[in-house]
C-alpha positions in Angstrom: 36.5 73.7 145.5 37.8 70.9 143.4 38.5 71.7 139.8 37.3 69.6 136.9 40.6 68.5 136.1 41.5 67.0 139.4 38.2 65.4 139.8 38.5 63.7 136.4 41.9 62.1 138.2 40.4 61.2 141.1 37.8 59.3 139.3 40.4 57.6 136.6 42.6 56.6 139.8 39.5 55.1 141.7 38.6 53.2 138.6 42.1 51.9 137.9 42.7 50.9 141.8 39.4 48.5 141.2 40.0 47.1 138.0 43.4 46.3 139.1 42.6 44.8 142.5 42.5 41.3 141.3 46.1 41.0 140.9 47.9 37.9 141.3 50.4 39.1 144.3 48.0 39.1 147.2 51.2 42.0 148.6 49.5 44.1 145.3 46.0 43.3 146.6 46.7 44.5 149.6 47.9 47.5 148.9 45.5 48.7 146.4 42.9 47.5 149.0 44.3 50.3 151.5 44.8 53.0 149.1 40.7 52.6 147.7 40.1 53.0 151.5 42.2 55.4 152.1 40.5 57.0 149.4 36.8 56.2 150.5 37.8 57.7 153.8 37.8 61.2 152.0 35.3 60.3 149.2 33.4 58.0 150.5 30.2 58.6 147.7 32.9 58.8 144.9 34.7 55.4 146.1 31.4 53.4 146.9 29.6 54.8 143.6 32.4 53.8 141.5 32.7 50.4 143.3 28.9 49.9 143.1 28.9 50.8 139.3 31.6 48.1 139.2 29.7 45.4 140.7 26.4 46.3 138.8 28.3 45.9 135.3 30.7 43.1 135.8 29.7 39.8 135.0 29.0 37.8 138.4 31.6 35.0 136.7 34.4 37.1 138.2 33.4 36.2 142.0 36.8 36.9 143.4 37.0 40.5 141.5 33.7 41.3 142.9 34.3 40.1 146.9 37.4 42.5 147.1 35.3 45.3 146.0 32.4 44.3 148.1 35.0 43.9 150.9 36.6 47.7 150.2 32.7 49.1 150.3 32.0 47.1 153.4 35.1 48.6 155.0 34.5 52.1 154.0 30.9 51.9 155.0 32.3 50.5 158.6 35.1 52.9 158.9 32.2 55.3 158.9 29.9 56.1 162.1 27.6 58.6 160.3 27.8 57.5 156.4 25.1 59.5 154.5 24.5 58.2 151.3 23.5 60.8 148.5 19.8 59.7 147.8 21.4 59.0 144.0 23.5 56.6 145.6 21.6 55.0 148.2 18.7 54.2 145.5 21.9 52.8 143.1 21.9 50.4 146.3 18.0 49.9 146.2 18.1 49.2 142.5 20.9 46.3 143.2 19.1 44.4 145.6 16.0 43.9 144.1 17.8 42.8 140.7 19.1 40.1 142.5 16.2 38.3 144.0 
C-alpha cells in the first residue's frame, strides 16, 4: 500500500516532468521523456490521467508542449499489451474526442 505522502510526490513529480518537457535542450527533452515513461510503465493510469488533464487544460497555442505529451501517452499506451483504462479515465478520453469535432 502506498501512503498519502508518497502518492502526493508521485503526482507533484509527474506534473513537474510534463510541464517541464518543453525545454529548450532537446538532451533535457529527452530525458524527461524517458523518465514520464519510465514512470507510466509502473503507473500507467496516474501518468496518462495527468498527461490527459494536461492536454484538456492547456491552450492548443502551445502545439509543441502538447505533441510531446501526446507522444509520452502514445508510448506508454504502446509499451503496454493489455492497458486497462480505469472507466474514469477511459471516459476522460471519450469526453476529449467529442470536444474536438
Amino acid at each position: 500500500m502506498v501512503c498519502s505522502s508518497s502518492l502526493v510526490l508521485f503526482v507533484d513529480i509527474v506534473k513537474g516532468l510534463i510541464n517541464a518537457i518543453n525545454d529548450e535542450q532537446l538532451a533535457v527533452r529527452t530525458h524527461i521523456h524517458k523518465s514520464l515513461c519510465a514512470l507510466g510503465d509502473k503507473e500507467p493510469s496516474m501518468v496518462l490521467s495527468k498527461g490527459l488533464n494536461f492536454l484538456n487544460t492547456v491552450s492548443r497555442g502551445q502545439k509543441n508542449h502538447r505533441v510531446l505529451i501526446m507522444n509520452v501517452l502514445r508510448e506508454i499506451i504502446n509499451a503496454k499489451q493489455a492497458l486497462k483504462l480505469p472507466d474514469d479515465l477511459a471516459q476522460v478520453r471519450l469526453l476529449n474526442n467529442t470536444n474536438t469535432r
